[in-house]
C-alpha positions in Angstrom: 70.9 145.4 112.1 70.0 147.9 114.3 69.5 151.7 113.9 67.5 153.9 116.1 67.5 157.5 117.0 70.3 157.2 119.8 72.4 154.8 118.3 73.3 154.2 114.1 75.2 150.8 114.1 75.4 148.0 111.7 77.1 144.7 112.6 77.0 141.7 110.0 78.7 138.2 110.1 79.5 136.3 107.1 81.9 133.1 105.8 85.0 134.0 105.2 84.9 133.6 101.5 86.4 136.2 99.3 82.6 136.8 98.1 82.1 138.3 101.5 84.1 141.5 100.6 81.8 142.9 97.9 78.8 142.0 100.2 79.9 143.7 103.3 81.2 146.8 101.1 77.0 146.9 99.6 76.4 146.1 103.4 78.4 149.7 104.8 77.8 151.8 101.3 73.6 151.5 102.2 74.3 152.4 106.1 76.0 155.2 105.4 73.7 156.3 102.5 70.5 155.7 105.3 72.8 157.8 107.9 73.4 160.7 105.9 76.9 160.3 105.5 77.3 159.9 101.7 80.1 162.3 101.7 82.8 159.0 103.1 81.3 156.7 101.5 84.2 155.9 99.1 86.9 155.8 101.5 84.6 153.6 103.8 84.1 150.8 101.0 87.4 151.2 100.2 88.9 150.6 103.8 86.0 147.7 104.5 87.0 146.0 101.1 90.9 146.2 102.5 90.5 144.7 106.0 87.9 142.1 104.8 91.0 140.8 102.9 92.6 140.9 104.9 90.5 139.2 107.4 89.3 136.7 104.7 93.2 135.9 104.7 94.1 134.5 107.9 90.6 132.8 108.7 90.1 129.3 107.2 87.9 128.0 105.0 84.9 126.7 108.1 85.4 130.8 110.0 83.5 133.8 110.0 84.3 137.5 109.6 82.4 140.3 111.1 82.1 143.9 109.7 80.5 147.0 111.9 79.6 149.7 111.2 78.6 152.8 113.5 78.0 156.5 114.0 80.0 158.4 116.8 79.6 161.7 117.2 80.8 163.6 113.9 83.0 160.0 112.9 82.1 157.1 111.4 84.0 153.7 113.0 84.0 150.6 110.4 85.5 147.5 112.0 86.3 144.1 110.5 86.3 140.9 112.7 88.4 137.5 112.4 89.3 134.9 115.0 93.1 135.0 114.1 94.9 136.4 117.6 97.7 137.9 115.1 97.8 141.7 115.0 98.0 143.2 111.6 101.5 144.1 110.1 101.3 147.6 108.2 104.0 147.1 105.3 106.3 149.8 104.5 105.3 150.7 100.6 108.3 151.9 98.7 106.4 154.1 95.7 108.9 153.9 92.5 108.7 153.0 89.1 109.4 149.5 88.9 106.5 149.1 91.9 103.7 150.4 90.0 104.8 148.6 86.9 102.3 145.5 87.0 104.4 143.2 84.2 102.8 139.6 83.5 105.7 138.2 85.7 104.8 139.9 88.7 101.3 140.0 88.4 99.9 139.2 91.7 103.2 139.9 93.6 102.1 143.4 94.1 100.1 143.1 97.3 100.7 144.2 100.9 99.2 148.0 101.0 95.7 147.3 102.4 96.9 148.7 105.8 99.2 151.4 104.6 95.6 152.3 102.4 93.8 152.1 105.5 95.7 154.3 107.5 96.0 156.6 104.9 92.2 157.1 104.6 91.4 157.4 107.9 91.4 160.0 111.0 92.5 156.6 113.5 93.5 153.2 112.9 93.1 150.6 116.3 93.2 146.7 116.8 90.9 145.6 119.9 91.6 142.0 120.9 88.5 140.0 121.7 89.8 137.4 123.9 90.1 134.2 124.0 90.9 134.4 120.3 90.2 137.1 117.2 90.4 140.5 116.8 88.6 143.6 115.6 90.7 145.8 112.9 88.7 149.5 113.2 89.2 152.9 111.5 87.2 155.7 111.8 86.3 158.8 109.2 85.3 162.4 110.0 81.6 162.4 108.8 79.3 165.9 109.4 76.9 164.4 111.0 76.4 164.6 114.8 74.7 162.0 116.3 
């Protein structure tokens, strides 16, 4: 980890392992606390905890994810790495009734808005390919403070 008076930039590797997503979420919620950007801290978590899933998802059980973390100008970029070379798919979330009704047969069938969540929270929403294989999934916030 590295934070100095010029640059404010986390950047933390772990196995991909579902555990991983509360860590890096504890990981980005004390950066941003040290950086005195409290103020997006709960749409940060909430966007690191989605694309960790997401990366989590399409690495295998022996890969690593990355998350970063940084301070640019008066935004905050979070970015989650895997080694899959497939781009993320936003899903197109119909909101109705029977969608937000969770019943025990459809339990865990209600997945697919971690992107659509994403993009909502956030000012941008990129992929940078990181060849020859992986990707970094990024999103930035408006944050106060100028750096």
């Amino acid at each position: 980890m590295s934070a100095t008076a010029a640059v404010l930039a986390v950047t933390r590797e772990f196995p991909a392992s579902a555990s991983a997503v509360g860590l890096a979420r504890d990981r980005v919620e004390n950066a941003l606390i040290r950086w005195d950007c409290a103020g997006v801290v709960a749409d940060a978590i909430s966007i690191v905890g989605e694309l960790m899933a997401n990366a989590i998802e399409v690495s295998g059980v022996l890969d690593c994810v990355k998350v970063h973390a940084r301070v640019e100008g008066r935004r905050v970029v979070l970015a989650v790495w895997d080694c899959d070379a497939a781009l993320p798919c936003p899903q197109q979330v119909e909101l109705s009734l029977e969608t937000l009704d969770v019943g025990e047969d459809s339990w865990d069938d209600n997945g697919g808005w971690g992107l659509t969540i994403v993009q909502s929270l956030s000012s941008a929403y990129w992929v940078e390919l990181t060849p020859p294989r992986g990707k970094w999934v990024c999103a930035a916030l408006a944050c106060g403070r100028l750096r």
